[in-house]
N, C-alpha and C positions, 0 to 999 in steps of 0.2 A: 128746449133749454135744459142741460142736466140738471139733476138736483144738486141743492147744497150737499156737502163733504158731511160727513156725523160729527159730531164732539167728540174728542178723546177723552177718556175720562184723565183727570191728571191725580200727582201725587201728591201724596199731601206735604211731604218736604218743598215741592215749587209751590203752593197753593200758600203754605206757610210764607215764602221768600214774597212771592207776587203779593203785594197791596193794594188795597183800594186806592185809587178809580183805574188802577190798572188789573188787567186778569187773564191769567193762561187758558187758552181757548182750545187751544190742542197741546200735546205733549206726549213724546214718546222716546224709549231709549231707542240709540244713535251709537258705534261706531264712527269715532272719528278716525279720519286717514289724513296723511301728507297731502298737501295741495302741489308741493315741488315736483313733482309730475305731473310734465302734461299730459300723458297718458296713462291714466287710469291701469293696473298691472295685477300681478301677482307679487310684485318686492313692495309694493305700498305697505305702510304700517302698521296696521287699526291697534285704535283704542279703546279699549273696552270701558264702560260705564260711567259712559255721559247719559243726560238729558237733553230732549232739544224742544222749546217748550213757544209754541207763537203766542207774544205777550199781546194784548189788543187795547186801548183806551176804553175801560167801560161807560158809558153813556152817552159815548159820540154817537151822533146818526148812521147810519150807515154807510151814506156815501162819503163822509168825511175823518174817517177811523183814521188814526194814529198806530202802528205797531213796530214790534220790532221780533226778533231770533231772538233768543237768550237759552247758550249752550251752557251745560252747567255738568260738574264733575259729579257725580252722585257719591256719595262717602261710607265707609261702611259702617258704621254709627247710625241707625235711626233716627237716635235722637239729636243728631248733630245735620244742621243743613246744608245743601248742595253748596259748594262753590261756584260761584260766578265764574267763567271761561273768557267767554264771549259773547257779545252785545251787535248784532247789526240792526241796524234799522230798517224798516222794509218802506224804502223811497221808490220814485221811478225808476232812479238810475238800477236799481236791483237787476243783478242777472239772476239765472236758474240754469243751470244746465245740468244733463241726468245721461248717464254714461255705461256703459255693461265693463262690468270688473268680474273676471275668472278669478273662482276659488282656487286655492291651492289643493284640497283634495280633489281628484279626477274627476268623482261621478257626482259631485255638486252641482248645483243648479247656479247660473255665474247672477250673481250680484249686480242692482242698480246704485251705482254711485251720484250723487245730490249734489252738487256743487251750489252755493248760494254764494254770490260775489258782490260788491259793492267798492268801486274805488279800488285801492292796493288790498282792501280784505275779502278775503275769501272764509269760508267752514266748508268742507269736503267731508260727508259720511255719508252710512249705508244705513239703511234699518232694519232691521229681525222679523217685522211682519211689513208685507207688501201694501197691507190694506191703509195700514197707519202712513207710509211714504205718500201713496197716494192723496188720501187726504190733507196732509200738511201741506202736502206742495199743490193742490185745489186752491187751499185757503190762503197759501201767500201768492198766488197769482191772484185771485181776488183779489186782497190786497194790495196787491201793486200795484193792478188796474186804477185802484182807487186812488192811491196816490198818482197816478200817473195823470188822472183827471181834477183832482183837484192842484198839483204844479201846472198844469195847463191852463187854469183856470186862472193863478198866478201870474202867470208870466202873463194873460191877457189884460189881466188891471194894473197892471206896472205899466 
């Protein structure tokens, strides 16, 4: 069985926004891009300086976590807080899909693109270090697992 994913250390602009009994578990700057491609390119957009932050219910059990994505604008202001973006929830129904995006300069090294989906919403970005993507998207498969076990669990006492 692998090990858990590490903690990201988060910032303290989301640490400010996240309140108790909710808390950012991981968080890392993000690259947003257009979802309106279906393929992943070199004319996609990016946006530079977002947050992407996995909010968790703190004191739920484990197998019973509540979470959600929460993309946030980061501001260039310190003392002014991120903007709220984007809110998904991390349900069963959640997709994930992770896709290679060619940089635009030649001898770059081509880019994982994140796709997190849910219903008609999507968030599509890249991130700056590989090791942070990786553990995000650990923890929200975790996460989903969970939800996907406890809607099962649902739908068998209805």
């Amino acid at each position: 069985m692998p090990s858990p994913p590490r903690k990201q250390s988060t910032s303290p602009a989301v640490d400010g926004l996240v309140l108790p009994p909710d808390k950012a578990e991981y968080c890392s700057v993000v690259r947003l891009h257009s979802s309106e491609s279906p393929v992943p390119s070199e004319a996609l957009h990016a946006q530079p300086g977002h947050i992407l932050a996995v909010v968790v219910r703190d004191g739920a059990t484990k197998n019973k976590q509540e979470a959600c994505l929460l993309v946030l604008k980061d501001q260039q202001d310190p003392r002014t807080l991120p903007v709220i973006v984007q809110v998904l929830p991390i349900y069963s129904s959640l997709k994930i899909d992770i896709s290679q995006v060619k940089h635009q300069e030649k001898n770059a090294q081509p880019a994982l693109l994140v796709k997190f989906s849910h219903n008609q919403t999507s968030i599509c970005m890249t991130f700056p270090e590989k090791q942070a993507m990786l553990d995000i998207v650990a923890e929200v498969r975790r996460l989903h697992s969970i939800a996907g076990k406890v809607s099962m669990r649902m739908t068998l006492h209805l």
